[in-house]
C-alpha positions as CSV (number, residue, x, y, z in Angstrom):
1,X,0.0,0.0,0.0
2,X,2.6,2.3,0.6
3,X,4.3,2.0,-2.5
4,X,1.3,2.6,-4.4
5,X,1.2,6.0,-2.2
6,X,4.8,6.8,-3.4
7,X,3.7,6.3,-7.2
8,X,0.2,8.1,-6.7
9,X,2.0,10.9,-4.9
10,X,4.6,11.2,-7.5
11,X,2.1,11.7,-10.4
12,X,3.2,8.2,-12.1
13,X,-0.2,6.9,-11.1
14,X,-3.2,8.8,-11.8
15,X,-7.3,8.6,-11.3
16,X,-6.6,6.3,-8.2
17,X,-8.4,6.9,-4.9
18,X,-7.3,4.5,-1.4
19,X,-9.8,4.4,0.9
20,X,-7.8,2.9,4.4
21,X,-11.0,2.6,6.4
22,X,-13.0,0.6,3.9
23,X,-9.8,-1.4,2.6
24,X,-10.1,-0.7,-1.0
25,X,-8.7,1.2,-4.0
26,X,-11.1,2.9,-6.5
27,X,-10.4,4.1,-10.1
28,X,-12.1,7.2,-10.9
29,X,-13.1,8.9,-13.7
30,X,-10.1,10.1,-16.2
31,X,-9.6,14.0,-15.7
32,X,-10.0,15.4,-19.0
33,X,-6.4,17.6,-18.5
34,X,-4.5,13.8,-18.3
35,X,-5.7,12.9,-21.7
36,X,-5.8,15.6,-24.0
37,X,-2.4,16.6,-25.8
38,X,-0.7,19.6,-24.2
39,X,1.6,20.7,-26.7
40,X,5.1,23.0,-25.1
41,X,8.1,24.0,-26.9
42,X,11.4,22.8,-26.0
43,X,14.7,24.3,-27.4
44,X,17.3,21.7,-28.1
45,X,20.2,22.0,-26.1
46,X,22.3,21.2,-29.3
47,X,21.4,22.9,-31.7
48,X,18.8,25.6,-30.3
49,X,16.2,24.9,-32.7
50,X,13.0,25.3,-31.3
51,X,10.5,21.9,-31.0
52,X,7.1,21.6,-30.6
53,X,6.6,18.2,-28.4
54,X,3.5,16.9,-26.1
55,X,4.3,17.4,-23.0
56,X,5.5,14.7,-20.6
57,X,6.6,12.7,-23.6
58,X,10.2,11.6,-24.4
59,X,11.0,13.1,-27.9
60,X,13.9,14.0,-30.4
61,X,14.6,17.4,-32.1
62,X,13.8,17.0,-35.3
63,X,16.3,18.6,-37.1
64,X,19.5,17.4,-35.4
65,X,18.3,14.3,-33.6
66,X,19.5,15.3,-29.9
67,X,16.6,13.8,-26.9
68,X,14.7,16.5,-25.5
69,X,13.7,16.4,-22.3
70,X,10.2,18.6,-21.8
């Protein structure tokens, strides 16, 4: 139970409710923020160029190839 905590509390785990005094988990209803797209840009720390990327996702710059973190 507690490392489910950790991971809600962290944000790795979403939409997840623990209840202690009734001894259960319940999955709630998807927030509409967690699945839409947020698009940010990210400059590459290569080359500069400017990317757009989704947020939270692992992506490249597409004109040199470097991994941007967002």
């Amino acid at each position: 139970m507690k490392k489910l905590e950790k991971f809600i509390a962290g944000g790795y785990i979403r939409n997840i409710q623990i209840d202690r005094e009734g001894n259960y988990i319940m999955i709630t209803a998807p927030n509409r923020r967690v699945n839409e797209k947020i698009y940010i840009t990210v400059t590459c720390p290569s080359c500069g160029a400017k990317n757009q990327v989704i947020k939270g996702r692992l992506s490249t710059c597409e004109y040199c190839g470097q991994r941007l973190t967002p």
